[in-house]
C-alpha positions as CSV (number, residue, x, y, z in Angstrom):
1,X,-37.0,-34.2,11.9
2,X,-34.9,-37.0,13.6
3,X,-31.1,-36.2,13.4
4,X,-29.3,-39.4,12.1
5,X,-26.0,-38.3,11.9
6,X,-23.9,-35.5,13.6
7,X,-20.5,-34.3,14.0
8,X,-19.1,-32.0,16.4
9,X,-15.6,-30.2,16.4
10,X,-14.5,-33.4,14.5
11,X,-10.5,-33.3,13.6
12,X,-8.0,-35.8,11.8
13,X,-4.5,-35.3,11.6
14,X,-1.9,-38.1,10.0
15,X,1.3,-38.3,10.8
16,X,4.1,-37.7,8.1
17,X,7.4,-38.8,10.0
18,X,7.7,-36.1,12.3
19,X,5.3,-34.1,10.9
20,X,1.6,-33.8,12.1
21,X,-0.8,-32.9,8.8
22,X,-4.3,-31.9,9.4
23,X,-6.7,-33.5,7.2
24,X,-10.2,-32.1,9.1
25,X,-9.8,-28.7,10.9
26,X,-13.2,-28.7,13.2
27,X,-15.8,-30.2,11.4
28,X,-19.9,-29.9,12.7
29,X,-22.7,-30.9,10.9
30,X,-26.0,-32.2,11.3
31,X,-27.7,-34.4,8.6
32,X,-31.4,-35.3,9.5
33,X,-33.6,-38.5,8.6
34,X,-34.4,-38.7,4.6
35,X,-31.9,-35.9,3.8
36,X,-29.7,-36.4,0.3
37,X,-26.5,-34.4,0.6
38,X,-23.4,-34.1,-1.8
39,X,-20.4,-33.1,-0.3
40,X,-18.0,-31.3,-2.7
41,X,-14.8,-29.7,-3.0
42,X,-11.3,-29.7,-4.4
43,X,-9.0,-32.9,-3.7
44,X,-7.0,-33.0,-0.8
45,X,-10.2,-30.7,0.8
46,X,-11.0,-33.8,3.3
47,X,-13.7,-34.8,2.0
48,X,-13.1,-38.4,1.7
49,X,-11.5,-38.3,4.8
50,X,-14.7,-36.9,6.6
51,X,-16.9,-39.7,4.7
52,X,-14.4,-42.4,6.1
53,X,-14.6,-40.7,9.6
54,X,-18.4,-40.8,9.8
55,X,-18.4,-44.5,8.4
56,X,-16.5,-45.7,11.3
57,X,-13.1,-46.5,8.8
58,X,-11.2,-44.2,10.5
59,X,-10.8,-42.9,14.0
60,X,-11.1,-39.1,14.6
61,X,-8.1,-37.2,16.1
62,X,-10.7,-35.3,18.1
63,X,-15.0,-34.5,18.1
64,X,-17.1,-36.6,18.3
65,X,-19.6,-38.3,15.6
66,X,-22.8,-39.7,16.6
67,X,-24.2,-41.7,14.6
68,X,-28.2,-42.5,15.2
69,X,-27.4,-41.5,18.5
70,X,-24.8,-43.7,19.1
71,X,-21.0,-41.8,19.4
72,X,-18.4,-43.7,16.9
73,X,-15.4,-42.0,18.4
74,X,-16.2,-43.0,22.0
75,X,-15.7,-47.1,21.4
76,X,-13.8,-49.7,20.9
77,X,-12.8,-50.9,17.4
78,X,-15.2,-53.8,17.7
79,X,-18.2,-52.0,18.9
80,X,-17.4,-49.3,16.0
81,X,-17.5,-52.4,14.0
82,X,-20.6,-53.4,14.9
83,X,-22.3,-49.8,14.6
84,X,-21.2,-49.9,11.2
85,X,-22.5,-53.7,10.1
86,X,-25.9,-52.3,11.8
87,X,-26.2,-48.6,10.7
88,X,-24.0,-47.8,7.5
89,X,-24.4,-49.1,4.1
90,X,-21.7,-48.1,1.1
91,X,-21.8,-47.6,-2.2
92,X,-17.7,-46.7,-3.5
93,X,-15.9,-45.9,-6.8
94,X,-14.6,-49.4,-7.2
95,X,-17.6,-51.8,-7.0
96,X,-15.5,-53.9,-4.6
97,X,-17.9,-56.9,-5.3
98,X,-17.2,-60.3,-5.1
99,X,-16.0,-61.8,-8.6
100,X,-16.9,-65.2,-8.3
101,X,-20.5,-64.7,-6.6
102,X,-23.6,-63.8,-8.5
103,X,-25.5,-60.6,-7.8
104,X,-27.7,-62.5,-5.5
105,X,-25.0,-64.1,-4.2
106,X,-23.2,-60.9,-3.1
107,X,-26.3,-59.7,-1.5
108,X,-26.3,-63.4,0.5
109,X,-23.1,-62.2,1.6
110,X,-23.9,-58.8,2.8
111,X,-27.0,-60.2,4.8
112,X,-24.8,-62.7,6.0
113,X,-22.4,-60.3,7.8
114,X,-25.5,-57.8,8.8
115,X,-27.3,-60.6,10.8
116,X,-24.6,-63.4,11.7
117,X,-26.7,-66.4,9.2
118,X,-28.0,-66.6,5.4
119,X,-31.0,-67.4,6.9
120,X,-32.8,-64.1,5.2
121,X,-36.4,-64.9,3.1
122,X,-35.5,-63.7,-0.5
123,X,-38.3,-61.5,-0.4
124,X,-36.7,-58.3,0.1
125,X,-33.4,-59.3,-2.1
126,X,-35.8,-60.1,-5.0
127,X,-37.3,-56.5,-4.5
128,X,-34.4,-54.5,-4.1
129,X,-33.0,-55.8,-7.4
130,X,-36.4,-54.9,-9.3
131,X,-36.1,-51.4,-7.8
132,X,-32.3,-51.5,-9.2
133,X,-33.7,-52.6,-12.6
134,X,-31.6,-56.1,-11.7
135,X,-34.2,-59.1,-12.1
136,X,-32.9,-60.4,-15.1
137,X,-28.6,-60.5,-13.3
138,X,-29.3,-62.0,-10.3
139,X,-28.2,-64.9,-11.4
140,X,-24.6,-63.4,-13.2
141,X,-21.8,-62.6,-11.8
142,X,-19.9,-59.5,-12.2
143,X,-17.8,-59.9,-14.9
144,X,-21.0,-60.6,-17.0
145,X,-22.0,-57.2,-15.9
146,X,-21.3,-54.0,-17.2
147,X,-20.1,-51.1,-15.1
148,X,-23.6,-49.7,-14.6
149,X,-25.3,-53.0,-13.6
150,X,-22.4,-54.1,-10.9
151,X,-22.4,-50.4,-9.6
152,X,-26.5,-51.5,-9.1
153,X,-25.3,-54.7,-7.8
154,X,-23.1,-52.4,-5.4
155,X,-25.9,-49.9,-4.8
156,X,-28.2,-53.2,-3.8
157,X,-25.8,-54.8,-1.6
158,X,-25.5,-50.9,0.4
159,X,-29.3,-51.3,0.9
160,X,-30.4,-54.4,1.3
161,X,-30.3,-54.5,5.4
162,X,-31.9,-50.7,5.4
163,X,-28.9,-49.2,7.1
164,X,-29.5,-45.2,8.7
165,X,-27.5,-44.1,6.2
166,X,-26.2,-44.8,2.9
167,X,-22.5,-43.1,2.7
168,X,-21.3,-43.1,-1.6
169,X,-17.7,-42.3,-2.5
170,X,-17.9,-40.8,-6.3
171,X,-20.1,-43.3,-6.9
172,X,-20.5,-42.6,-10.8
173,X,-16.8,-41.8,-10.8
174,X,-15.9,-45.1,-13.2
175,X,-19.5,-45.1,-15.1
176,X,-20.3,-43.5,-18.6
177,X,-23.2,-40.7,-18.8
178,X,-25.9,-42.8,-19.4
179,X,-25.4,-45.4,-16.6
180,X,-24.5,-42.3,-14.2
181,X,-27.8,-41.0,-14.9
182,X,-29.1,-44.5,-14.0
183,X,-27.7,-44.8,-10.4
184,X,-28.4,-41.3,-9.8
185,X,-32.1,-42.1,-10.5
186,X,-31.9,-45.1,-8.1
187,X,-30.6,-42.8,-5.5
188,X,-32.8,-40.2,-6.4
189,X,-36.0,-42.9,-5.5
190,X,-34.5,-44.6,-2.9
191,X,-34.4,-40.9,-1.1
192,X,-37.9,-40.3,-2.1
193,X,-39.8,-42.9,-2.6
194,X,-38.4,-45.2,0.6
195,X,-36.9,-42.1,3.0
196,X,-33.3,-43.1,2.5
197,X,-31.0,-41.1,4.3
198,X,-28.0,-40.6,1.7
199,X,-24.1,-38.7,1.6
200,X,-22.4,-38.5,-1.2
201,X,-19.1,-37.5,-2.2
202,X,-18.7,-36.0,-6.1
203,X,-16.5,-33.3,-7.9
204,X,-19.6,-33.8,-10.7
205,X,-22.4,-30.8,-10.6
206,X,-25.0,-33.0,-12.4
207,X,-24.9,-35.5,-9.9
208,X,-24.4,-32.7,-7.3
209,X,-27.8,-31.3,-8.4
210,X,-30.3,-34.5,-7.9
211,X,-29.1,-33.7,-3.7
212,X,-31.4,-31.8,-1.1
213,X,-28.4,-30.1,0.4
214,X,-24.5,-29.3,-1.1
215,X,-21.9,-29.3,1.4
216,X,-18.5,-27.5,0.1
217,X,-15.5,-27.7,1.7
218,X,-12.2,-26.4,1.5
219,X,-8.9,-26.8,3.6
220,X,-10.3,-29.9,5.7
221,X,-13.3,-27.0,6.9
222,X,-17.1,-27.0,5.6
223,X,-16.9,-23.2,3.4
224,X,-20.5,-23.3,2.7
């Protein structure tokens, strides 16, 4: 199995005045082609801060992260740039979409930054929003959404230029059970059905449970 993402001896630390905090300890993992894995654990654990390390948001105190073979923490903050346009979709807590753009419009947008034009045949945008259940809102924008459908919208936009990896902050966090169950399901087929590689952070076991693999941590180290 191809290795898409790994992370050796990978440490953060912030600075608090004089004070040096450590957010990551010495973190390795491997996560191969197609996996789904949930990373879980109590706040203030570093999980968030791991996700935003191996989406090239942050810059690790030390370790490296490669990241389908090419090393995040060994380039400039242009080329991580790029790495992440080409290799990294996300999906986060806030939908963080555009509020005066429809759904199609938003994904415009995102293939639009992937590929420097708007040039893209609507194809692939028309199919990604059938597999999101979304035919019927391309043409609303978000506020004529509910949560569930612009967390879709979201979930479309992190997968429309098929990145390596799809990296999801609590991505049900803000939705109610039944829509929840909804983007898990998307997930779910997205993994299956189209190989999706997928990380996920969550503090909810349901969600936890539709993953391949749970990753715990505690104290900015991987506990099991």
């Amino acid at each position: 199995m191809k290795t898409v993402l790994r992370t050796e001896n990978l440490t953060k630390s912030y600075s608090i005045g004089k004070l040096e905090v450590p957010a990551l300890r010495g973190v390795s993992l491997d996560i191969t082609e197609g996996e789904f894995v949930a990373i879980m654990g109590p706040s203030g654990c570093g999980k968030s801060t791991l996700l935003h390390l191996l989406g090239g948001l942050l810059s690790p105190t030390t370790g490296t992260i490669l990241i389908d073979g090419e090393d995040l923490s060994k380039v400039s903050d242009s080329k991580r740039t790029d790495i992440r346009r080409r290799k990294i979709g996300f999906v986060f807590q806030r939908f963080n979409l555009f509020p005066t753009l429809t759904a199609e419009g938003n994904l415009k947008l995102a293939e639009k930054i992937h590929s420097g034009n708007g040039s893209k045949d609507s194809t692939n945008r028309r199919e990604v929003l059938r597999l999101l259940r979304l035919e019927d809102k391309m043409h609303h924008k978000p506020l004529e959404m509910s949560g569930g459908e612009q967390q879709r919208v979201a979930l479309a936009r992190a997968v429309i230029n098929s990145p390596a990896i799809i990296l999801a902050d609590e991505p049900t966090g803000n939705l109610d059970t039944e829509n929840s169950q909804i983007v898990l399901d998307m997930f779910k087929e997205l993994n299956e059905k189209y190989n999706q590689t997928i990380i996920m952070i969550t503090h909810n076991p349901e969600a936890a449970a539709v993953c391949s693999r749970i990753i715990r941590m505690r104290d900015g180290l991987i506990a099991d």
